[in-house]
C-alpha positions in Angstrom: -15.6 126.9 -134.7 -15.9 127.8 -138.3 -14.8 124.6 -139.5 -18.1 123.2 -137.8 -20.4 125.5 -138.9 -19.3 125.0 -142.6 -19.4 121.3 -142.2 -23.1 121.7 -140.3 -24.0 123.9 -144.1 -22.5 120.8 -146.0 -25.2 118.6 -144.2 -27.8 120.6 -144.9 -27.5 121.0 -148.4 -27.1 117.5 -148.7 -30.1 116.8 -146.9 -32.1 119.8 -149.0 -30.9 117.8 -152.4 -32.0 114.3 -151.0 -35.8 116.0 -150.0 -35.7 116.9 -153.6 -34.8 113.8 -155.2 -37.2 112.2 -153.4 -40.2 114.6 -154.3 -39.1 114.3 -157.7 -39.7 110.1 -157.5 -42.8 110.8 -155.6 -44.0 113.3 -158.9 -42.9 110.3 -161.5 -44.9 107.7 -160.1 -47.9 109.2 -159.2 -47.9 110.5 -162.7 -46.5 106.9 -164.0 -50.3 105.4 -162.0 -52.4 108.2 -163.6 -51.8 107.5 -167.1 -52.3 103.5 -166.5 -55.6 104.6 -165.1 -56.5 106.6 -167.7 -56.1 103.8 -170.5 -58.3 101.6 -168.3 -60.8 103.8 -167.4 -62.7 103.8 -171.2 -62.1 100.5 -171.4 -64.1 99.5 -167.9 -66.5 102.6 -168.6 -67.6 101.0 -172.1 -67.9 97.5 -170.8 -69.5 97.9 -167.3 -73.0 98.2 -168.9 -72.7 94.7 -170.4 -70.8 93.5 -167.2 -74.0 94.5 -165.6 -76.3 92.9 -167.9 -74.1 89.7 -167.7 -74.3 88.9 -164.3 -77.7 89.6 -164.0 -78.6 86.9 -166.7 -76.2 84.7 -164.9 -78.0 85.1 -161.1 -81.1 84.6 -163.1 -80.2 81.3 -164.7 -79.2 80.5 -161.1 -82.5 81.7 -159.2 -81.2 84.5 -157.5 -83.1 87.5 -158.5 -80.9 90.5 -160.2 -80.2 93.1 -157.7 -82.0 96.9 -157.8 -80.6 99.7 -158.8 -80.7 101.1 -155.2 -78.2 98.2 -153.9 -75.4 100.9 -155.2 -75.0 101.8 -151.4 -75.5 98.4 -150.0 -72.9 96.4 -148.8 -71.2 94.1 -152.1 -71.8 90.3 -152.1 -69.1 88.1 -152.0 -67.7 87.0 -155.5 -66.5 83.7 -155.4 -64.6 82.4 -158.6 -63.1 79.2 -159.6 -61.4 78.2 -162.6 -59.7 75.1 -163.6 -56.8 72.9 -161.6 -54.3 73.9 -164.2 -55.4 77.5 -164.3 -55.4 78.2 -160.8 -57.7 79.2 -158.2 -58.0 83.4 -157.4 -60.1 84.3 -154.9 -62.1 87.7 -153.9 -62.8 88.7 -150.4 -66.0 90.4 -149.2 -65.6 94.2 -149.1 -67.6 96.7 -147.2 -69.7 100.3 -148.7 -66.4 101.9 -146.7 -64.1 100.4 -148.5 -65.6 100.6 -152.0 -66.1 104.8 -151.2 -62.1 104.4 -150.9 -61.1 102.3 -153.8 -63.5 101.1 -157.0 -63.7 97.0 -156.8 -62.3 95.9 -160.1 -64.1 93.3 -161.9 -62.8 91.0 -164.6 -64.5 88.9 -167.5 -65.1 85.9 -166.4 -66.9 82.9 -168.9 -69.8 81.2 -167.1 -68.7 77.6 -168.9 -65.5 77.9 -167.1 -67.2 78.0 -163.7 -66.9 74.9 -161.2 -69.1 74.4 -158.4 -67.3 73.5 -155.6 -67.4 69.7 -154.2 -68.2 69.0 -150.9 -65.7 67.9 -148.4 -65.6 64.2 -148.1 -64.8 62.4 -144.4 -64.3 58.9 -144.4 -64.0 57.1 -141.3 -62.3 53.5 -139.9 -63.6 51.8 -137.4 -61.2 49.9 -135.7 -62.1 49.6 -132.1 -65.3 48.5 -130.6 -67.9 51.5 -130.1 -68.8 52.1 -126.7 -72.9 52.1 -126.2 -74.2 54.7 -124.3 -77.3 55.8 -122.5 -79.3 59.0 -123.9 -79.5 60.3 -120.8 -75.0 59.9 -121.0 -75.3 61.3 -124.2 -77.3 64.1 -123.4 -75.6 65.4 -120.1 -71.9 64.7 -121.6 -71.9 68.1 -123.2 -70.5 69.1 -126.4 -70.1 67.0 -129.4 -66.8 65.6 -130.7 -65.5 63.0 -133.1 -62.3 61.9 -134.1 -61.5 62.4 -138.1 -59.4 59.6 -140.2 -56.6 61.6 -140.2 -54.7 59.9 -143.5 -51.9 60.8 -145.9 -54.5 62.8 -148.3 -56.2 64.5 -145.8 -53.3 65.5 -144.2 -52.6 67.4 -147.3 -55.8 69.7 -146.4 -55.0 73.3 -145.1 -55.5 73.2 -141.4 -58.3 76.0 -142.0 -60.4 73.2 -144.2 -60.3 70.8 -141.4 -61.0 73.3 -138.7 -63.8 73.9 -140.8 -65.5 70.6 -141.9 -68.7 72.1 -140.4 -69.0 75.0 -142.3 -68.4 73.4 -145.6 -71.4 71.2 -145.5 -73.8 73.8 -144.9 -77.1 73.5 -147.0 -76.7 77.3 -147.7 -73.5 77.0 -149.9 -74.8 73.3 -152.4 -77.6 72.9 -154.6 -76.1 70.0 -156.5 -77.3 67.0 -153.7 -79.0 67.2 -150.5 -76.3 64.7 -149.0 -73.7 66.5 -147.5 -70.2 65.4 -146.2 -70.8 65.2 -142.4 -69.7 62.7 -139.3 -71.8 59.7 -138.0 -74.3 61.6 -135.8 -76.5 59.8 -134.1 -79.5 62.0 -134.2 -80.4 65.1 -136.4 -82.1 67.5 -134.2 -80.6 70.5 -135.3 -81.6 73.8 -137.4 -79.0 74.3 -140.4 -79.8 77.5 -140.9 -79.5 79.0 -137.3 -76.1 77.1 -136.5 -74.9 78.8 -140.0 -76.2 82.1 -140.1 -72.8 83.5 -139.4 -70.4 81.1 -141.8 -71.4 83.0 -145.3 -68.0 82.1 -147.1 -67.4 79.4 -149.1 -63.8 77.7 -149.2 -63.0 75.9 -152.2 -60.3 73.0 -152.6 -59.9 70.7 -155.3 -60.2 67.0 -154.2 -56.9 65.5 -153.8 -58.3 62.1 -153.9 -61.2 61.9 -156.8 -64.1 61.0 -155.0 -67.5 61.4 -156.3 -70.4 62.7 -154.5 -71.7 58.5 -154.2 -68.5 57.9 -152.3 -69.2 59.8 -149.4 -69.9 58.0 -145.7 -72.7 60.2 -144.5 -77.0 60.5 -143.8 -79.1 63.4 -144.1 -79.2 65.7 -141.8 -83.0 67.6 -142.0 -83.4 70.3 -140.2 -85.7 70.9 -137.2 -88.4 73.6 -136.6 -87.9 74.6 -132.8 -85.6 73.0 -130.8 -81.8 73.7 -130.7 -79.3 70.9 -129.5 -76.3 70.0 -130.0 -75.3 66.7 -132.1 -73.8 63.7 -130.7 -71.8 60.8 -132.1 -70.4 57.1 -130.7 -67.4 57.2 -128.8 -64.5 55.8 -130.9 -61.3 55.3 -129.3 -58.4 55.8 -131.8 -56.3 53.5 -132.7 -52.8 53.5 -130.4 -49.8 53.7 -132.4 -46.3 53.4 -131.4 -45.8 57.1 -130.5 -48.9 57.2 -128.9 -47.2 54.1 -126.3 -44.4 55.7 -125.5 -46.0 58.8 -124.6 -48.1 57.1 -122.3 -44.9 55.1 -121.1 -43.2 58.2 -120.8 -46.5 60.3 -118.6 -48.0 59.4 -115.6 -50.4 57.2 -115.4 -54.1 58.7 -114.9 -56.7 57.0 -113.5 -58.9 55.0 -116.2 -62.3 56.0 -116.6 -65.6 54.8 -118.3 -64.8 56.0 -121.4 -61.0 56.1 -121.7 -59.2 52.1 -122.2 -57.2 51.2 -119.2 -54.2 50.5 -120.5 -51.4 49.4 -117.9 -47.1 50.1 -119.0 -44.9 50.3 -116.6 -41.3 52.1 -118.0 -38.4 50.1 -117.7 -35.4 52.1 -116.6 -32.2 51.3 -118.5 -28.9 51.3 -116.8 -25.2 52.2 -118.0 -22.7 50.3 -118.3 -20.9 52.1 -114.8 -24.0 52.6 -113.0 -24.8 48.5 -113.2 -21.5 47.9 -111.8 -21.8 50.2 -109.3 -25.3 48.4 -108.2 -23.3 44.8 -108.6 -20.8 46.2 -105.9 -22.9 47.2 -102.9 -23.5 45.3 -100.6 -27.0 45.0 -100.5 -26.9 43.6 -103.9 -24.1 40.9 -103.0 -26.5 39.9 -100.2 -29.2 39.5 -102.1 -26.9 37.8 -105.3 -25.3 35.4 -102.6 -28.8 34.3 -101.2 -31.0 33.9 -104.1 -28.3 31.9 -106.5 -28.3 29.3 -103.7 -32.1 28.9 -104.2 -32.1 28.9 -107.7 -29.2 26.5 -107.8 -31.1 24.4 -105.1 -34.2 24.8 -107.8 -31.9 23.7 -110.8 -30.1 21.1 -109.4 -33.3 18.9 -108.2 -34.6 15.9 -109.4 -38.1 14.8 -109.0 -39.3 11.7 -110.1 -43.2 12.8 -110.5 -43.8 9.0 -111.8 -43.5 7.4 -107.8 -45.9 5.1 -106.9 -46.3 5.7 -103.2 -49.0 2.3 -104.1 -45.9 0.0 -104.6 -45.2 -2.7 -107.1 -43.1 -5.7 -107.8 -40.5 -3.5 -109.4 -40.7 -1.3 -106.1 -39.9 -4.0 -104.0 -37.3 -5.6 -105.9 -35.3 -2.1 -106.1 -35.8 -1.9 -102.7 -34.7 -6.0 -101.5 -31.5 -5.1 -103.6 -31.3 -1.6 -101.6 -30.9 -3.6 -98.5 -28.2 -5.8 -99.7 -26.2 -2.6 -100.0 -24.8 -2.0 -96.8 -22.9 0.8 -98.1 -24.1 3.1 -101.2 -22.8 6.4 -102.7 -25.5 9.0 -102.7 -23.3 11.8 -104.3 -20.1 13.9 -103.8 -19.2 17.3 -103.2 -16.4 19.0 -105.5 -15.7 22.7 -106.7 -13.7 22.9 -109.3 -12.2 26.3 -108.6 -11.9 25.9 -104.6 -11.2 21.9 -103.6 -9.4 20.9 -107.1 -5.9 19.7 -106.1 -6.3 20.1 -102.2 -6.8 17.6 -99.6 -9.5 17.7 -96.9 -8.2 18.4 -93.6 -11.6 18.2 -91.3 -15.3 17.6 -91.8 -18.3 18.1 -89.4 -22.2 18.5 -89.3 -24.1 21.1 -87.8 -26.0 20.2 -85.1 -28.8 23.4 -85.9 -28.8 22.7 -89.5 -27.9 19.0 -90.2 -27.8 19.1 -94.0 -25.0 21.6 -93.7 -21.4 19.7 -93.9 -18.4 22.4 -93.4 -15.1 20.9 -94.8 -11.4 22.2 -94.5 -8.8 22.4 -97.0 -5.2 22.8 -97.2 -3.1 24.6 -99.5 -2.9 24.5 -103.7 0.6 24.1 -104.9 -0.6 24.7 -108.4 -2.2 27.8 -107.7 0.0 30.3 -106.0 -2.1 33.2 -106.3 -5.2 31.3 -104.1 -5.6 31.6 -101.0 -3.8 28.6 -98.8 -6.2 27.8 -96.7 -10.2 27.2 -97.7 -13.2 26.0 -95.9 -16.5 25.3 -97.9 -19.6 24.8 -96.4 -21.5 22.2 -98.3 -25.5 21.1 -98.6 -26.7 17.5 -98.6 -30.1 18.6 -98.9 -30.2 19.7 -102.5 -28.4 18.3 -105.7 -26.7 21.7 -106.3 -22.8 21.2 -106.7 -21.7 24.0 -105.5 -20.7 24.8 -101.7 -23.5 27.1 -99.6 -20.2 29.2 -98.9 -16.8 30.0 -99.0 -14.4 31.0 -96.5 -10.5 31.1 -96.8 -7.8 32.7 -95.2 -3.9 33.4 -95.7 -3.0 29.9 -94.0 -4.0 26.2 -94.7 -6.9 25.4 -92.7 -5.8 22.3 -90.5 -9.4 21.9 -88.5 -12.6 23.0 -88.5 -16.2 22.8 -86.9 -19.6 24.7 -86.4 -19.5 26.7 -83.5 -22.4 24.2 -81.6 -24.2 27.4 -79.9 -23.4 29.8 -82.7 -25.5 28.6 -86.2 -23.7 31.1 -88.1 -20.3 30.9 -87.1 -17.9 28.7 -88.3 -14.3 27.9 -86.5 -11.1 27.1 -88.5 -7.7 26.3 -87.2 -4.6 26.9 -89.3 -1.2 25.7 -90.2 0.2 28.7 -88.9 -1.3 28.3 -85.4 -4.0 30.9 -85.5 -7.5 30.5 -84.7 -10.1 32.0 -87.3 -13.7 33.0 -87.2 -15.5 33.4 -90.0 -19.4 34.6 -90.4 -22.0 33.3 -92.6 -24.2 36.8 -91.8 -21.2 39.2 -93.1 -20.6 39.4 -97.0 -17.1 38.6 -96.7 -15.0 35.4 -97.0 -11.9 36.4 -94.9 -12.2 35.3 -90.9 -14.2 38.5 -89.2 -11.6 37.4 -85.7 -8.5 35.9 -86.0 -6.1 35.1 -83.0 -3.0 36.9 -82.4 0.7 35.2 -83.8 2.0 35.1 -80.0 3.5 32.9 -77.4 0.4 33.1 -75.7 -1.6 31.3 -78.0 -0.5 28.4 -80.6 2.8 28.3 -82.1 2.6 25.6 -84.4 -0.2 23.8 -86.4 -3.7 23.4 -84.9 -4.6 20.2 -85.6 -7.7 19.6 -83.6 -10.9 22.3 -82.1 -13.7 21.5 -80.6 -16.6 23.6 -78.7 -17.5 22.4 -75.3 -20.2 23.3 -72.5 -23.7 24.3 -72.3 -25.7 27.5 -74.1 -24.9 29.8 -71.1 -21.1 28.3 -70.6 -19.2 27.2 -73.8 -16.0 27.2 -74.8 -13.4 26.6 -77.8 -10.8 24.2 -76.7 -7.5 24.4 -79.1 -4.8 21.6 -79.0 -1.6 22.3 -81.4 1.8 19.7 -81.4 3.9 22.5 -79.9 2.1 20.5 -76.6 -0.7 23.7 -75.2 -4.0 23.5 -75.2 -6.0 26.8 -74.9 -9.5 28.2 -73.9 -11.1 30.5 -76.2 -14.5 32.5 -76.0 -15.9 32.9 -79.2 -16.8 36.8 -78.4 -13.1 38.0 -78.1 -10.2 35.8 -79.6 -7.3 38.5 -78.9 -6.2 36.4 -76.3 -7.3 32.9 -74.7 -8.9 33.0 -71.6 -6.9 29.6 -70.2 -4.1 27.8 -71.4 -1.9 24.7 -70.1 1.4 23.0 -71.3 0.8 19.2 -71.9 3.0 17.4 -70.6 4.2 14.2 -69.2 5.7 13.8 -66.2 7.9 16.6 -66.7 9.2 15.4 -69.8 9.1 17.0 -73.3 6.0 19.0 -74.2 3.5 16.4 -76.5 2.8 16.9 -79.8 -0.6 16.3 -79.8 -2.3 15.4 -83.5 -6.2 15.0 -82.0 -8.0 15.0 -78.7 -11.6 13.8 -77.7 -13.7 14.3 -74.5 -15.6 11.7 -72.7 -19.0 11.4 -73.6 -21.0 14.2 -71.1 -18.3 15.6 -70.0 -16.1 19.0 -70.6 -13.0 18.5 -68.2 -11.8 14.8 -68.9 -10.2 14.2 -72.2 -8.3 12.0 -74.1 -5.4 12.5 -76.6 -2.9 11.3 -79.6 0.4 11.9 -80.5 3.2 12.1 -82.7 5.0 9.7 -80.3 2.8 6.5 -80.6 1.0 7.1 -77.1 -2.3 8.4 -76.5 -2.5 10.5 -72.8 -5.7 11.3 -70.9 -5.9 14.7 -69.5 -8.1 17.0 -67.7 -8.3 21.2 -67.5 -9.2 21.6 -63.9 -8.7 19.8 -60.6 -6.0 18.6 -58.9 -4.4 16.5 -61.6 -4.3 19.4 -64.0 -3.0 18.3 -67.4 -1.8 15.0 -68.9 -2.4 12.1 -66.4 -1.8 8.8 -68.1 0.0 7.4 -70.6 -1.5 4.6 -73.3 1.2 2.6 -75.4 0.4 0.2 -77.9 0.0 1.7 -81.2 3.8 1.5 -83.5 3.4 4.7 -85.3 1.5 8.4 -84.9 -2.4 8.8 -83.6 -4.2 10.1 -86.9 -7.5 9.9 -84.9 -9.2 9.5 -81.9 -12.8 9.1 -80.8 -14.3 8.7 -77.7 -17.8 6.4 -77.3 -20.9 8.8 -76.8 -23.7 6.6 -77.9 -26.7 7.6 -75.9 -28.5 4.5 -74.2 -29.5 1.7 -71.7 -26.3 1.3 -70.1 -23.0 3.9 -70.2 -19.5 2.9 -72.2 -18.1 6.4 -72.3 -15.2 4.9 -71.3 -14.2 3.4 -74.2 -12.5 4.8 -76.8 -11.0 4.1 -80.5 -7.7 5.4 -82.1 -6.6 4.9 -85.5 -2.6 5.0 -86.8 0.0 4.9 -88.8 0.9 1.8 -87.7 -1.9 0.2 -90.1 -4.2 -0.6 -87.1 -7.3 0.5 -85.1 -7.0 -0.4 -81.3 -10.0 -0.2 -78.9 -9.2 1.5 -75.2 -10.8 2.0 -72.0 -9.2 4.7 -70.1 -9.7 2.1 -66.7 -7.0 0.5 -68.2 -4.3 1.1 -70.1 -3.8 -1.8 -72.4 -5.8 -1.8 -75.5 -8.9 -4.1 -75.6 -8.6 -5.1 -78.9 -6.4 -4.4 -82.3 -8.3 -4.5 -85.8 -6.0 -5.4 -88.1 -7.8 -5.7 -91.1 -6.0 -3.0 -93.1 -3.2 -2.9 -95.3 -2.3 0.8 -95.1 -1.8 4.6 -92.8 -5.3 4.6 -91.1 -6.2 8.0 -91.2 -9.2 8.4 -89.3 -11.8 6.6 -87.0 -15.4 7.7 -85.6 -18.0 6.0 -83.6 -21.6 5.7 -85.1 -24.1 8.4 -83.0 -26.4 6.1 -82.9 -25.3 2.3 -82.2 -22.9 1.6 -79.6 -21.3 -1.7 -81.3 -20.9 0.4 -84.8 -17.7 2.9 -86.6 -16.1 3.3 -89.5 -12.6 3.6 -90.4 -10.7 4.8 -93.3 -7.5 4.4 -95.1 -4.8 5.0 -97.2 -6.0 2.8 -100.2 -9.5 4.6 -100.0 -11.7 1.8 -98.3 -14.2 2.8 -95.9 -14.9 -0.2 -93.1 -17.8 -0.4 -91.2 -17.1 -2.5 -87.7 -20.1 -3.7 -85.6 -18.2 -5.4 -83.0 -21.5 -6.9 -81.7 -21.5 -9.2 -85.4 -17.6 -9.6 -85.9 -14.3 -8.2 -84.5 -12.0 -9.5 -87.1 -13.3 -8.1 -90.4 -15.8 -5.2 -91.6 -19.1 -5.9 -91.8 -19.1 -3.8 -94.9 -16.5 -2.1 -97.1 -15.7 0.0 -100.2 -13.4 1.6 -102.0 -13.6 5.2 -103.3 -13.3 5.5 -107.3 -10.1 7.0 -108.8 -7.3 5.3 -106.3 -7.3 8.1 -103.6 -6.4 8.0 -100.3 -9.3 8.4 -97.7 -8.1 10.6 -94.6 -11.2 11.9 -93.0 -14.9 10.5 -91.9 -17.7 11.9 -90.1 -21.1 10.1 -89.2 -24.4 12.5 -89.8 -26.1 12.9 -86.7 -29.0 10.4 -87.8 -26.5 7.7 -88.1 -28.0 6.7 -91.4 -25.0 8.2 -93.8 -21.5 9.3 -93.3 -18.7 11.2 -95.0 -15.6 10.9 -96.0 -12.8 13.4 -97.6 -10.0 11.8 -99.7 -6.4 13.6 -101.2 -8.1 15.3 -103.9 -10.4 17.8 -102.4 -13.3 15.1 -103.2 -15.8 14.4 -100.6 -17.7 11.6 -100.6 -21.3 11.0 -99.3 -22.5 6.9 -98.3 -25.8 6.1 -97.4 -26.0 3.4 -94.5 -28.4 0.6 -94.9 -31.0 0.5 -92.6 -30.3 -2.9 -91.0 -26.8 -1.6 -90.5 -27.1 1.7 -88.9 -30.4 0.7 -86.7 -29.4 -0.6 -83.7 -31.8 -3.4 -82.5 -32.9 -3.7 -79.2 -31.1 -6.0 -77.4 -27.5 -4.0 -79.3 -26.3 -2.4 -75.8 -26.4 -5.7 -74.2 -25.1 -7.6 -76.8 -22.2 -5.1 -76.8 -21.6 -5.3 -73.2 -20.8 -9.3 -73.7 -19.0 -8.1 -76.8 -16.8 -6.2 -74.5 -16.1 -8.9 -71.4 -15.3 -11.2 -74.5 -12.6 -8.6 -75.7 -11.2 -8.0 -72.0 -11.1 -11.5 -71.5 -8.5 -11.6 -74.5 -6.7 -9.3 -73.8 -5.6 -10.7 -70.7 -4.7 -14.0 -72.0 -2.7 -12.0 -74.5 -1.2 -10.3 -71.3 -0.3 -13.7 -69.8 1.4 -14.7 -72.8 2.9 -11.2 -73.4 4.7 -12.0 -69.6 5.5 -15.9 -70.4 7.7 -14.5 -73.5 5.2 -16.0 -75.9 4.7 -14.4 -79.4 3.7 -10.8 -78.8 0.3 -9.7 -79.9 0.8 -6.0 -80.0 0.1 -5.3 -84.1 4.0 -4.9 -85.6 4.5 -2.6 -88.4 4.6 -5.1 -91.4 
């Protein structure tokens, strides 16, 4: 306790000695400021008389009259002095009788030659934009006045408070030296100086950063009016929009343009990263809408339009078009992707029926190119010049056969090397099958060689023929398993490897079919004679094709038929009887394929090893083509299809190439009198063949084709 109370007398002497110090500063400086007063005092005492006498001359050189000596209690003037640039610029601010009762104004010697009158604040203006006329009556109910100032690099250098107060500084009250006075463009001067500055009795002084003389100004006299009060009005002048100003518009909302604001119409374009455009590029909207417009932009790209035809005709015309008619068979184009068909052969081709410039064409597998998938199917355009395919589809086997689904526009069928049956979907934004059949005994073991769909709109089927000898009934809605199959077989023999299969023209039960053994077998699904019926030998080597005659017209020969072979040979049947008709043996290699023209019943084509394409109309000639040619680069032709308008075919070759031959007209027309001509055509061939029969029997020289 005592030990506090000593240290609590410490602090208080402490603190006692610090009040004491500080009185004792106080005392010196107070002192220190009397005796500085006290020399100036005499000094400011013996002068203030001729002070007084000074300024009074001065005011009266200026015509202000000198002041009484009764203004000692008024309220003190403003003193406003200026001296030179280099000497500065000191300022005094008005002070009221209050103030001056407080503290004595002190007044300095100042030289009247030293004295600068103050210039008046110059505005220049550019006019860059055109001014926007307006009524009096819109000037006179928009409201307060407003201009826009030329806000350059020396103005710029201004204090904000000159600016603010352009105004005030060009008040009649403050110049004698012009009656021109620094001012904006008004339009009319119906105003009273004096009343709008009555209030504004300073004068701000600045020194003239840029020179100008009082002739350099851009301004009018302004004269004031007796009565009236209103306020001034100037012309609308937009400023001029910089860069900034654009991308602060850019970056507000729009707001709607009025009467006098510009319309001015940017619309912000949002940049993307680098992660967020990929993400974009991988949804599927956006594949959709990449996958569908690319097709019509390569449609667009690929076109070529002669703008110079004369629809009149000419002599040139009609020569180009007599030479046109010699050539039975021309190339119009040919369809090849480098990075899906290069270095694969074409296993199947067909038209759509819904859309017949669409061609869909199979492909096998790429031994140079391991990592691809084996099988492909490409789904080409004949419409447009574009050379690429509409679509691609491929799958984890070599597609063996395919064709559109006739009922389904958008669905395509494949069959594969591994015995499966695919379904692929031009709707979905994938390229893999959307069904697939299962790898079972109940379904197709080996290679499907052959589909076709069969029926009406409200009952159709897929019908599936494989050489491990079953054929099976699909519906396109569930593929999991088929709803029918059979064994084909002949009279309880060996299951038959079939290679292709064709039904009779109108009808979905009868069909006929070619092997691996040399023999072609008619069959049927349903009815007492289930399966494989008859048995048709002739050809020396396997069926690569078969085709069945469905030539709408005047008198019916569905029951003929054409099959093509190894064996070098084409060999017309009838399934009434089971010797061919006729044997064309105008070829000097494997004869891949063979089709009937849709359109004329004497008319098919043919193709071959050594990449010819024949053209037989049996009503002209049974022993030759009536035209041929041969496919550039020395590849092998293996598959044809007629377009539905009979006018052009195609053909696939051993290279992935397909090839696209317009018909001439006089060629794939059939005339009038074709389908009888044809049906003499026929009793002509019958008639042969059975005095090749009766010869066959008398051990003459046989006729069927031997392999040579």
């Amino acid at each position: 306790m005592a030990d506090r109370k000593a240290e609590l007398e410490r602090k208080k002497l402490k603190l006692e000695q610090m009040r004491k110090e500080r009185e004792e500063k106080n005392r010196q400086r107070k002192v220190k400021e009397g005796g500085e007063e006290k020399k100036v005092a005499p000094t400011s005492s013996g002068q203030s008389q001729d002070l007084r006498a000074q300024t009074d001359e001065l005011l009266s050189s200026l015509g202000i009259p000198p002041a009484s000596g009764n203004d000692s209690q008024a309220v003190v003037q403003p003193v406003k002095e200026t001296v030179g640039p280099n000497e500065g610029a000191p300022a005094t601010s008005a002070v009221t009788t209050q103030q001056a009762s407080r503290r004595k104004a002190k007044l300095t010697v100042t030289k009247v030659g030293e004295t600068n009158i103050p210039p008046r604040e110059n505005v220049t203006y550019s006019k860059e934009t055109q001014t926007i006329v307006v009524d009096t009556t819109e000037k006179e109910a928009r409201g307060p006045w407003d201009y826009y100032d030329d806000h350059s690099d020396d103005t710029c250098s201004l204090s904000s408070l000159v600016r603010g107060a352009s105004s005030r500084l060009s008040s009649p009250r403050h110049s004698n030296s012009s009656p021109h006075h620094g001012s904006p463009r008004f339009t009319h001067h119906d105003m009273e100086w004096e009343d709008e500055f009555e209030f504004y009795d300073e004068v701000l002084t600045y020194d003239d950063p840029r020179g100008h003389s009082d002739e350099d100004t851009d301004s009018i006299d302004v004269h004031p009016a007796p009565t009236h009060h209103k306020m001034p009005h100037v012309e609308n002048v937009h400023p001029t929009l910089t860069q900034e100003d654009i991308q602060k518009q850019e970056e507000k909302p729009s707001a709607p343009a009025t009467k006098d604001s510009p319309v001015t119409m940017v619309k912000k374009v949002i940049e993307l990263s680098e992660e967020e455009k990929k993400q974009i590029m991988m949804t599927e909207e956006f594949q959709t809408f990449f996958n569908k417009t690319t097709r019509v932009v390569e449609r667009a790209l690929d076109e070529e339009i002669d703008i110079f035809v004369d629809y009149a005709g000419g002599e040139s015309e009609d020569m180009e078009s007599d030479l046109r008619a010699g050539e039975r068979l021309k190339l119009q184009r040919n369809f090849f992707d480098e990075r899906w068909s290069k270095h694969r052969t074409v296993t199947s081709l067909d038209w759509s029926k819904q859309h017949p410039e669409l061609l869909v064409a199979s492909y096998n597998a790429n031994e140079d190119s391991p990592n691809d998938p084996d099988g492909v199917t490409l789904i080409w355009n004949s419409k447009f010049k574009k050379t690429t395919p509409e679509y691609v589809f491929h799958c984890q086997s070599p597609v063996m056969s395919s064709c559109f689904a006739e009922f389904h526009p958008n669905l395509v069928v494949g069959g594969t090397y591994s015995g499966q049956i695919v379904l692929w979907d031009n709707r979905v934004n994938k390229r893999t099958p959307i069904q697939r059949t299962p790898l079972s005994a109940a379904a197709h073991t080996h290679p499907v060689y052959c589909i076709n769909v069969v029926g009406t709109q409200n009952a159709h089927n897929l019908i599936s023929v494989s050489t491990d000898g079953k054929m099976c009934s699909w519906s396109l809605d569930m593929l999991s398993q088929p709803q029918d199959s059979m064994e084909l077989q002949h009279k309880q023999s060996k299951a038959v490897a079939v290679t292709c299969f064709s039904f009779l023209s109108g009808d979905v039960n009868n069909f006929v079919v070619g092997s691996e053994d040399c023999t072609v077998y008619t069959a049927c699904r349903h009815g007492g004679k289930t399966g494989i019926s008859e048995a048709f030998e002739g050809h020396m080597g396997p069926i690569t094709g078969i085709d069945c005659h469905n030539v709408p017209g005047q008198i019916d020969f569905s029951p003929y038929f054409l099959t093509s072979s190894f064996d070098w040979t084409l060999k017309l049947w009838s399934i009434k009887d089971q010797k061919f008709l006729h044997s064309f043996e105008d070829n000097s290699d494997y004869v891949y394929d063979v089709q009937w023209s849709p359109i004329h019943p004497a008319l098919f084509a043919s193709v071959d090893g050594d990449g010819r394409l024949d053209l037989w109309n049996l009503n002209n000639e049974t022993e030759v083509p009536t035209a041929s040619v041969v496919a550039e680069g020395g590849v092998a032709l293996n598959h044809c299809r007629w377009h539905g308008s009979g006018s052009s075919i195609a053909v696939g070759d051993d290279v992935g190439r397909i090839h696209i031959y317009d018909v001439a007209e006089n060629t794939a027309n059939p005339k009038m009198d074709e389908w009888s001509r044809f049906v003499r055509t026929l009793q002509e061939l019958k008639q042969q063949a059975v005095e090749r029969e009766e010869e066959s029997s008398l051990g003459s020289v046989s006729m069927t084709s031997p392999l040579r």
